[in-house]
Backbone as ProteinMPNN parsed JSONL, in Angstrom:
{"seq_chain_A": "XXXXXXXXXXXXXXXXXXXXXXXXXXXXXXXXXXXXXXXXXXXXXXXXXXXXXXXXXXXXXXXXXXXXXXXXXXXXXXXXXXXXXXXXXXXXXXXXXXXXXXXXXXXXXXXXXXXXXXXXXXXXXXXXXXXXXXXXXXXXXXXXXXXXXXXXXXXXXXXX", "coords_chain_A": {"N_chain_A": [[-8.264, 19.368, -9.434], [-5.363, 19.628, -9.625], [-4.94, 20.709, -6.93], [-5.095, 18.455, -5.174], [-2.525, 16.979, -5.84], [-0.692, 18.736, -4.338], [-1.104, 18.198, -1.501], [0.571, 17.506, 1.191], [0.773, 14.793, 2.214], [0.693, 13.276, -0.699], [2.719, 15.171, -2.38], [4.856, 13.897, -0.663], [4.715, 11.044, -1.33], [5.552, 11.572, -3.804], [7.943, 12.687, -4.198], [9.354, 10.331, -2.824], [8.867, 8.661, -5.315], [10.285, 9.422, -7.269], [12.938, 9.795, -6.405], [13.581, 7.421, -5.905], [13.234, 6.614, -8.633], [12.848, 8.408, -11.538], [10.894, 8.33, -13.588], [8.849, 7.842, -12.298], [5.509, 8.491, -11.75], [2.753, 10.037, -9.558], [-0.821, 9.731, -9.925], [-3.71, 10.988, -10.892], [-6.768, 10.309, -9.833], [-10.246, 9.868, -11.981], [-12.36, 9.804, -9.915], [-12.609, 9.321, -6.499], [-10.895, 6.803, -4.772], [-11.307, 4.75, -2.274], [-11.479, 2.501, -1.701], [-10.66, -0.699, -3.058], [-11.971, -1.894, -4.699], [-13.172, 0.181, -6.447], [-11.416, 1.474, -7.319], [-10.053, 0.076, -9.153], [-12.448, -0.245, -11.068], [-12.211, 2.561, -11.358], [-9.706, 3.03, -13.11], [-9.891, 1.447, -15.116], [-8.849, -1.922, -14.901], [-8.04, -5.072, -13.512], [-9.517, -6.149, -9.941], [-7.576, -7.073, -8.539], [-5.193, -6.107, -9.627], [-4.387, -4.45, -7.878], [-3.168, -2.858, -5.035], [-3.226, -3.173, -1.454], [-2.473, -1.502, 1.052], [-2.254, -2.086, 3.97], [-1.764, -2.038, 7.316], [-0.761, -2.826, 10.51], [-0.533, -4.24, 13.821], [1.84, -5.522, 15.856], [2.286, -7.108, 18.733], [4.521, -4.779, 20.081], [5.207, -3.529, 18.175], [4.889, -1.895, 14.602], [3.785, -3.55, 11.417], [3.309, -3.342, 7.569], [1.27, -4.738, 5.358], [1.092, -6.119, 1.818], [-1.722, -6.132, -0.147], [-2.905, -8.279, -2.362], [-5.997, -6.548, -4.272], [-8.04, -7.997, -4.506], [-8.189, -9.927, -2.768], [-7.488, -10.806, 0.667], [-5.696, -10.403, 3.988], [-4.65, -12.713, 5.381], [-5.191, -13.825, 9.449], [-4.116, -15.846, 10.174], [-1.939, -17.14, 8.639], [-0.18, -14.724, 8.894], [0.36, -14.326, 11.116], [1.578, -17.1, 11.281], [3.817, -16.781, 10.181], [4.966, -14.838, 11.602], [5.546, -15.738, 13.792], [4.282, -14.972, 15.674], [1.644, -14.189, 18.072], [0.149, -12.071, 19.055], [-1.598, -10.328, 16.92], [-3.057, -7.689, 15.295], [-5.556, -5.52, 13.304], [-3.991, -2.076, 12.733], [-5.709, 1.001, 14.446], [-7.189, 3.475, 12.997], [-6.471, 5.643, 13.697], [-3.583, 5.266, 14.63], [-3.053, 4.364, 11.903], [-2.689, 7.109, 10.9], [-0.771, 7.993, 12.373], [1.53, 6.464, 12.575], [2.082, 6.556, 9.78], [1.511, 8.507, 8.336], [-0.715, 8.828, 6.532], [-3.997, 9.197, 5.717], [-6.653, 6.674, 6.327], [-7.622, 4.706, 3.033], [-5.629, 6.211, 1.341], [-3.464, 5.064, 1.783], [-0.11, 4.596, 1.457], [2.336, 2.61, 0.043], [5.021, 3.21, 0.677], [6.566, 6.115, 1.686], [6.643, 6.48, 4.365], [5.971, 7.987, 7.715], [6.822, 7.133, 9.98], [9.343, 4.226, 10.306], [8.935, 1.155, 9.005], [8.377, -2.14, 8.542], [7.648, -4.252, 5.795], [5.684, -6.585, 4.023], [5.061, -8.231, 1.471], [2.343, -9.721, 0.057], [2.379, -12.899, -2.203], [0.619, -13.256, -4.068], [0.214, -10.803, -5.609], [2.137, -11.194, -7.354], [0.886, -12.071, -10.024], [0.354, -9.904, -11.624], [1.991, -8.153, -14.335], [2.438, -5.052, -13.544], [1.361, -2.966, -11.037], [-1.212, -0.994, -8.8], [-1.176, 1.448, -6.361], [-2.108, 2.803, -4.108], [-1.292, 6.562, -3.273], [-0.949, 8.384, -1.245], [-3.448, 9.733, -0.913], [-6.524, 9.214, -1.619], [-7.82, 9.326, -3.837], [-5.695, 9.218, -5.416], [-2.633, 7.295, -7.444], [0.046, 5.485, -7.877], [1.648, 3.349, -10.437], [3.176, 0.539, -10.758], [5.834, -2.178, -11.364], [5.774, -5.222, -10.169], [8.363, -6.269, -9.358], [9.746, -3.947, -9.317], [8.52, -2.711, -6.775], [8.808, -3.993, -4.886], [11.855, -4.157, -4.754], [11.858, -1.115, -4.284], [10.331, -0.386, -1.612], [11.713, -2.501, 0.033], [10.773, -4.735, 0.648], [9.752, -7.76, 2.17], [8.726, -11.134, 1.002], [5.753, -13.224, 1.103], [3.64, -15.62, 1.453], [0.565, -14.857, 2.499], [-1.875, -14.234, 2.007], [-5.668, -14.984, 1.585]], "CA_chain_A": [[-7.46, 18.158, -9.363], [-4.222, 19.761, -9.146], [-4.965, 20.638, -5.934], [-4.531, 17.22, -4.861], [-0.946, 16.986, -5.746], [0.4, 19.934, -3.23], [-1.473, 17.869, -0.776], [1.471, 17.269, 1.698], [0.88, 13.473, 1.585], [0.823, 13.388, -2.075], [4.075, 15.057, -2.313], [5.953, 13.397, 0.324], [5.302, 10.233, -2.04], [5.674, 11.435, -5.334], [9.098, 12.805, -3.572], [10.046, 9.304, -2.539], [8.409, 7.787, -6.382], [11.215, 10.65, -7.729], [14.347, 9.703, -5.826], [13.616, 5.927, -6.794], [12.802, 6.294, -10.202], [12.377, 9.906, -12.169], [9.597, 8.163, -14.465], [7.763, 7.096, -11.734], [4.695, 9.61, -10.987], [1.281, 10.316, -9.137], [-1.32, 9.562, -11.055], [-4.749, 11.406, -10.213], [-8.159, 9.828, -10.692], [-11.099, 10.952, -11.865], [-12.918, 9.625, -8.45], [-12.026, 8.61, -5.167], [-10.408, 4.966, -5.026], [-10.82, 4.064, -0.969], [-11.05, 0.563, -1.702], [-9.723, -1.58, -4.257], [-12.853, -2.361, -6.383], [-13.464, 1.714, -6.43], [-9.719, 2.081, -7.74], [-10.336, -0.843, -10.288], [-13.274, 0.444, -11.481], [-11.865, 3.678, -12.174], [-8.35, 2.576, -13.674], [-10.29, -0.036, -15.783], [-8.334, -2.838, -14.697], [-8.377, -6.136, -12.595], [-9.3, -5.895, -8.942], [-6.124, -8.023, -7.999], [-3.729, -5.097, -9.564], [-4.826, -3.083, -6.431], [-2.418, -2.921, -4.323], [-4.331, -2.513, -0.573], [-1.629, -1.279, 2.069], [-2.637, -2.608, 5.591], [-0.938, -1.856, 8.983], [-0.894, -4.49, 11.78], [0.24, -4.009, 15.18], [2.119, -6.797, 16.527], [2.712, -6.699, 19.716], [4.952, -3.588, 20.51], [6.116, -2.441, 16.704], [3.982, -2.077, 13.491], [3.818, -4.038, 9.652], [2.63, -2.864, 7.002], [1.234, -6.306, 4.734], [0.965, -5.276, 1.091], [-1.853, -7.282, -0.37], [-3.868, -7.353, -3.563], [-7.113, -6.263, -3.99], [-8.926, -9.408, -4.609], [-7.836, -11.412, -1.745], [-7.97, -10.628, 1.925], [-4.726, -10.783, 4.662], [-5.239, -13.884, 6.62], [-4.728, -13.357, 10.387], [-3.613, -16.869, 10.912], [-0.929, -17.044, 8.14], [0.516, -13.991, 9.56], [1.11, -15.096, 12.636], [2.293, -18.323, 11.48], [5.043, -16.105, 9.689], [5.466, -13.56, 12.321], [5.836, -16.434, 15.187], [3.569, -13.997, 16.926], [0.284, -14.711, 18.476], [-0.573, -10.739, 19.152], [-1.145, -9.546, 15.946], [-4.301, -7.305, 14.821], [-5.234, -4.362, 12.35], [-4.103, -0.835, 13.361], [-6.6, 1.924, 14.808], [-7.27, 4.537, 12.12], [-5.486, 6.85, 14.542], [-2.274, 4.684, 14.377], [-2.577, 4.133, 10.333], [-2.514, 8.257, 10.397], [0.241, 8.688, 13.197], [2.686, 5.249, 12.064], [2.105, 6.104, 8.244], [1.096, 9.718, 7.848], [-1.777, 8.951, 5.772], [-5.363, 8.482, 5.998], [-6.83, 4.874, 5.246], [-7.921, 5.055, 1.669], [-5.281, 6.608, 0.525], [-2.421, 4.597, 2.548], [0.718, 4.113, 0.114], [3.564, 1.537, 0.391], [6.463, 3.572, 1.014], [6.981, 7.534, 2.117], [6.234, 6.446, 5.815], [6.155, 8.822, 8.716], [7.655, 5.714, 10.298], [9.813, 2.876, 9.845], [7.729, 0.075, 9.201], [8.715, -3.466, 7.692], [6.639, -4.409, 4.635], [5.596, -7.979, 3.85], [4.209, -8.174, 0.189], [2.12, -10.836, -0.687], [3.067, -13.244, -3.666], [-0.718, -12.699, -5.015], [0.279, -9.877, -6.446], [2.62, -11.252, -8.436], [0.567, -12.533, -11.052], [0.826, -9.028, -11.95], [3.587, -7.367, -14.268], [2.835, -3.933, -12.945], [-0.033, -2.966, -10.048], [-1.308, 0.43, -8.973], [-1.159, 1.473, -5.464], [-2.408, 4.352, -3.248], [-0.525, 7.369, -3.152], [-1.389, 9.826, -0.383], [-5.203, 10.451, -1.002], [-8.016, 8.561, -1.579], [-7.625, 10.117, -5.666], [-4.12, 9.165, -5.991], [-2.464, 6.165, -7.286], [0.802, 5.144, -9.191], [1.601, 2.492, -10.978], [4.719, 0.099, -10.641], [6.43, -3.393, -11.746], [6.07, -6.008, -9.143], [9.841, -6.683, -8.897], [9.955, -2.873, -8.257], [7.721, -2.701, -5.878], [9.847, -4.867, -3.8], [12.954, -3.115, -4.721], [11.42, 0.151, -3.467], [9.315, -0.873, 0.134], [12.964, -3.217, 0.724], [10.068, -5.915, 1.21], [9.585, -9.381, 2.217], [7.576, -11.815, -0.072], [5.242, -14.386, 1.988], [1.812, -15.963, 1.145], [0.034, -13.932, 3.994], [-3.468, -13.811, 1.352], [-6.697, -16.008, 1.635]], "C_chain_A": [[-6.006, 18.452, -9.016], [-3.921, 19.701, -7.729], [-4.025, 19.54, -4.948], [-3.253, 17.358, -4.432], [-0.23, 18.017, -5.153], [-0.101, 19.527, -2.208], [-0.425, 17.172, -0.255], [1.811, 15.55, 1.869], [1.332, 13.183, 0.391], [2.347, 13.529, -2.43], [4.87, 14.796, -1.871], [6.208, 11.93, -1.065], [5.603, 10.304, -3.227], [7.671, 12.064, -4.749], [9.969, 11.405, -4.105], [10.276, 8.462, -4.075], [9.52, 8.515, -6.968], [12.464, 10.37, -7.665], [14.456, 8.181, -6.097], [13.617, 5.632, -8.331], [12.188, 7.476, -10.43], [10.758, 9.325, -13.152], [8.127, 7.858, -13.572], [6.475, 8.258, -11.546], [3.007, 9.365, -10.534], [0.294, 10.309, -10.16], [-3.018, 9.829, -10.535], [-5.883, 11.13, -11.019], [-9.113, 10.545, -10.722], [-11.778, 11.033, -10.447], [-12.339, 9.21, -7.317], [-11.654, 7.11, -5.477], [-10.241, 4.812, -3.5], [-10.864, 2.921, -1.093], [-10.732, -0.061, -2.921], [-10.375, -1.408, -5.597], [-13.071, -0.506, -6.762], [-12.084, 1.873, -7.513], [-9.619, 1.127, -9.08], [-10.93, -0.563, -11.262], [-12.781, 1.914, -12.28], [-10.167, 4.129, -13.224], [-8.917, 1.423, -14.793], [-9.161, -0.863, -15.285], [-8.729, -3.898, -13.595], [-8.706, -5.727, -10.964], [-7.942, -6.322, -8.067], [-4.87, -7.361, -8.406], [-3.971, -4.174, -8.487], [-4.109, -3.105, -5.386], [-2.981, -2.585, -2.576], [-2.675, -2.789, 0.049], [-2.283, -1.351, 3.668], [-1.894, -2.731, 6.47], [-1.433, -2.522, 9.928], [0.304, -4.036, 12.78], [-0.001, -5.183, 15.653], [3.072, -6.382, 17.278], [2.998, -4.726, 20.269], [5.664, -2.825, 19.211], [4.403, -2.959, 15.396], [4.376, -2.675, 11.888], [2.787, -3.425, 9.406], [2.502, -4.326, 5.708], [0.456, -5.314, 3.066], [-0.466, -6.551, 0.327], [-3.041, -6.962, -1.853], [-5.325, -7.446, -3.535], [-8.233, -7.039, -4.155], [-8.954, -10.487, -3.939], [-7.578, -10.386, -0.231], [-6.45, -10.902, 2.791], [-5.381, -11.547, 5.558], [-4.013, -13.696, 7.713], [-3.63, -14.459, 10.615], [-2.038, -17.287, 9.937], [-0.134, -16.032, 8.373], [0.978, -13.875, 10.58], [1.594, -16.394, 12.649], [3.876, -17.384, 11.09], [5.626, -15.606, 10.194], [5.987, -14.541, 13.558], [5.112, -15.683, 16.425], [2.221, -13.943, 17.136], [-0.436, -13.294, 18.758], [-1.024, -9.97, 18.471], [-2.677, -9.084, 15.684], [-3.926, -5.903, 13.612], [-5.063, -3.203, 13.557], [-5.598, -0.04, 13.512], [-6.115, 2.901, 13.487], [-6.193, 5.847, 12.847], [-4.276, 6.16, 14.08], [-2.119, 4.333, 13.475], [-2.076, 5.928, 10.029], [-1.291, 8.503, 11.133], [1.702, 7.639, 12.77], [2.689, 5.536, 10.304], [2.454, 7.431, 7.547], [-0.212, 9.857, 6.596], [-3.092, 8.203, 6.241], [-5.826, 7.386, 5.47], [-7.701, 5.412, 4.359], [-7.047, 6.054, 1.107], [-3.411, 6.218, 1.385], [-1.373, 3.976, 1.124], [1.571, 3.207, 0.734], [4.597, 2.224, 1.193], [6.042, 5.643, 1.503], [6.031, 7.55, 3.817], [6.778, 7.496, 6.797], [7.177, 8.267, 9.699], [8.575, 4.975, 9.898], [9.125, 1.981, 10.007], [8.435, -0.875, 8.263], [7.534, -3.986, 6.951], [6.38, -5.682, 4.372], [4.604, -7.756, 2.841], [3.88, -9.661, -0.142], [2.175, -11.395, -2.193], [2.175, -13.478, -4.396], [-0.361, -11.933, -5.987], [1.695, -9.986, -7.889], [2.283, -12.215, -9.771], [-0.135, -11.704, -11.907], [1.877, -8.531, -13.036], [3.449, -5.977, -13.504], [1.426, -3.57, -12.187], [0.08, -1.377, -9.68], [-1.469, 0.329, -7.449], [-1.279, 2.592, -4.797], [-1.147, 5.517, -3.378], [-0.774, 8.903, -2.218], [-2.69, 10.194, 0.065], [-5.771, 9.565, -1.737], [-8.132, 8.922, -3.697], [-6.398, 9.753, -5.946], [-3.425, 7.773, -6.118], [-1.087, 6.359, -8.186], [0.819, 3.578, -8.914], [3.144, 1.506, -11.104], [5.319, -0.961, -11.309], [6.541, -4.023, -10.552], [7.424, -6.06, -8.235], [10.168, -5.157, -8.278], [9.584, -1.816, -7.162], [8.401, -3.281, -4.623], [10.899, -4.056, -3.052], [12.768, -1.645, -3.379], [10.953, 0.369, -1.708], [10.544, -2.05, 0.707], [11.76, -4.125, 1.191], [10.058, -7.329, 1.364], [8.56, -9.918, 1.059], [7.057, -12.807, 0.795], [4.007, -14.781, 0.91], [1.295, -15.804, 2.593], [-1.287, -14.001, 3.162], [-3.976, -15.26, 1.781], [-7.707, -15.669, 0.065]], "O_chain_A": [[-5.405, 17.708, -8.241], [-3.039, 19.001, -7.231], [-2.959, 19.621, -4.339], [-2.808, 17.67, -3.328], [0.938, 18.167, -5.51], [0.203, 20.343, -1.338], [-0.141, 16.16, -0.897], [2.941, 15.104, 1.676], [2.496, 12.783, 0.352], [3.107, 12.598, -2.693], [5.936, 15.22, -2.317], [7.279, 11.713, -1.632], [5.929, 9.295, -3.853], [8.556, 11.413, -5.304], [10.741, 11.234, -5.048], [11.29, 7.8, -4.297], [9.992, 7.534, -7.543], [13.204, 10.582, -8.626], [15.53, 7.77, -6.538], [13.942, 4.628, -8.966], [11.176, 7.792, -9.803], [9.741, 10.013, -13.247], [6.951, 7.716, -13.904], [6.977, 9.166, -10.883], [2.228, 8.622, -11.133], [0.533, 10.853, -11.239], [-3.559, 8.96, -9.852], [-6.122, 11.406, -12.195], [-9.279, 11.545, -10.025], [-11.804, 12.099, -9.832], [-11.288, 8.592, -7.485], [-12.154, 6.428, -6.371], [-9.058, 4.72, -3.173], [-10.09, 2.24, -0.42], [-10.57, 0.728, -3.852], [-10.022, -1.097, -6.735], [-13.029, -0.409, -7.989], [-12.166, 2.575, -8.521], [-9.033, 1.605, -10.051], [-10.369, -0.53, -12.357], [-12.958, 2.224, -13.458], [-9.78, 5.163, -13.767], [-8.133, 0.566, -15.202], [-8.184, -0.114, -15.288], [-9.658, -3.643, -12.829], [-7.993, -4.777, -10.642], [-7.523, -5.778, -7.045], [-3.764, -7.653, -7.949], [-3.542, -3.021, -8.538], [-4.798, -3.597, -4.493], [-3.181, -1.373, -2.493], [-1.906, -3.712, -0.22], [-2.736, -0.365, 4.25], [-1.194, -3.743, 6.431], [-2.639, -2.733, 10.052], [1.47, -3.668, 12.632], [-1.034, -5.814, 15.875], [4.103, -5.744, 17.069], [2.214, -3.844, 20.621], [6.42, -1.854, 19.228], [3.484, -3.778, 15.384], [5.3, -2.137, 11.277], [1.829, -3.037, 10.075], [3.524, -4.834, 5.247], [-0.305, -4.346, 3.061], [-0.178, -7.747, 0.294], [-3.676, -5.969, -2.209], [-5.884, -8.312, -2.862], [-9.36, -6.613, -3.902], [-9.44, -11.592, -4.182], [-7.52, -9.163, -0.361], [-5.835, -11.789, 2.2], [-6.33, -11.274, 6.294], [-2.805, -13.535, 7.542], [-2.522, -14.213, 11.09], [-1.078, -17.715, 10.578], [1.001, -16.348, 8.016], [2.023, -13.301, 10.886], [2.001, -16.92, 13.686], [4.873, -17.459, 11.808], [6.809, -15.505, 9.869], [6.856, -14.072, 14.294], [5.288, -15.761, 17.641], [1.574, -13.574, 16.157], [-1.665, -13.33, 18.696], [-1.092, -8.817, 18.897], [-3.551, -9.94, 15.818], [-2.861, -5.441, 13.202], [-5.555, -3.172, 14.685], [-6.545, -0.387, 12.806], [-4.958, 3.026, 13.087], [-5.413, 6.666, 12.362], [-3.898, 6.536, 12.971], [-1.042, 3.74, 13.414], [-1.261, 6.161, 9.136], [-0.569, 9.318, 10.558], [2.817, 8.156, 12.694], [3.289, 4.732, 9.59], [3.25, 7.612, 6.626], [-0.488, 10.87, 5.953], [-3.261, 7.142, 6.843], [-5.544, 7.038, 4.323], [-8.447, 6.354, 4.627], [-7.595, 6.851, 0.345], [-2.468, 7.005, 1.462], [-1.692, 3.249, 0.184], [1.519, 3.046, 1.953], [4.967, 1.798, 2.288], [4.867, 6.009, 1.463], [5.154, 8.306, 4.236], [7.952, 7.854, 6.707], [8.167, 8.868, 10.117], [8.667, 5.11, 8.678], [8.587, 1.817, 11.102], [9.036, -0.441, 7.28], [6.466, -4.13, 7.546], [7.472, -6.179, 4.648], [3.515, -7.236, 3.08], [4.663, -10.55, -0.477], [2.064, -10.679, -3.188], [2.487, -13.929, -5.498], [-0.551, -12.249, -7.161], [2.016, -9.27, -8.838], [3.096, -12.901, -10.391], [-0.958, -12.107, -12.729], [2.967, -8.479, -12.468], [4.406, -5.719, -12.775], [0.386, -3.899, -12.759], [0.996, -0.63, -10.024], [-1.874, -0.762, -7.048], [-0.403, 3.439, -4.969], [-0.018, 5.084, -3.608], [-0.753, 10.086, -2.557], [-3.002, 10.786, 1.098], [-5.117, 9.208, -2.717], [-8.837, 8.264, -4.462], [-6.042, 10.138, -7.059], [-3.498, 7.02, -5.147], [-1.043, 7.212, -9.073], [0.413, 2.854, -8.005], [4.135, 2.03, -11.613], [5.403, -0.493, -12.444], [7.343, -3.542, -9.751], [7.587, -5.956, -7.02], [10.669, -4.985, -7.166], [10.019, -0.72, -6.808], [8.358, -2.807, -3.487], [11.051, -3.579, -1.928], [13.244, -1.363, -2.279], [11.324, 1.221, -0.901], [10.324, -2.51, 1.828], [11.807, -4.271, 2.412], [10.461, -8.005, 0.418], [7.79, -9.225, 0.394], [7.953, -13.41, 1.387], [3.661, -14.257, -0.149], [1.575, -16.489, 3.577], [-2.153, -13.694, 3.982], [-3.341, -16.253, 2.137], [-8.68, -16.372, -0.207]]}, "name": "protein", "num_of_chains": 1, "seq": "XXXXXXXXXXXXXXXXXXXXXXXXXXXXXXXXXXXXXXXXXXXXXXXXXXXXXXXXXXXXXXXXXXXXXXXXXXXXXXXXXXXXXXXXXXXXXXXXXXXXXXXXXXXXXXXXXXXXXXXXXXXXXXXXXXXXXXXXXXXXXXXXXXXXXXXXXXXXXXXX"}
């Protein structure tokens, strides 16, 4: 398990979780968590504290829509928001080359990129939600409000 955590992903965000907040840290599960209910399941908790990180290429730049794990990003409320009619999910290639991490284990923040964040206001019926961290095994744990703070994010209703 240690392993994990020298996994260059891993520490890029426990880095970033570090320089925001010293208490904040990586938090390694017993099993894989690629999808929400997986990460639920093994955190006992709600599926809706799950923080799912999703990349969307619109047009000619990329978002990243933060959304919780019990509800779904709707295409059409995102393009009402975005004013932009081009908008789809990234290629697995372009979640690893715009993010630096592989999907299922895509975190909010320690981007390879600059990417603009749009957190849905699902998740704030939340006080604190758990969210990928590098690897598919890795998650921390945050406070809504500083979740925000941290990813400098927007708040929309982007869920269905």
């Amino acid at each position: 398990m240690d392993k994990i955590l020298d996994k260059e992903p891993v520490k890029r965000v426990q880095t970033f979780l570090s320089n925001f907040d010293i208490k904040l840290k990586v938090l390694v599960l017993n099993r894989t968590a690629k999808t929400a209910k997986e990460a639920a399941i093994s955190l006992k908790c709600e599926e809706g504290a799950i923080v799912k990180s999703l990349l969307f290429k619109v047009n000619n730049f990329f978002l990243i829509c933060l959304i919780s794990g019990d509800k779904r990003c709707s295409l059409k409320k995102l393009k009402e928001f975005l004013k932009e009619k081009n908008v789809s999910m990234a290629s697995a290639n372009e979640v690893k080359k715009i993010t630096g991490f592989s999907i299922g284990g895509v975190a909010p923040i320690a981007h390879l990129t600059k990417v603009d964040i749009l957190i849905d206001k699902s998740l704030k019926r939340y006080d604190y939600v758990y969210a990928a961290a590098g690897h598919p095994s890795c998650v921390f744990n945050i406070n809504y409000n500083e979740l925000i703070k941290m990813t400098n994010g927007f708040e929309s209703e982007i869920s269905e």
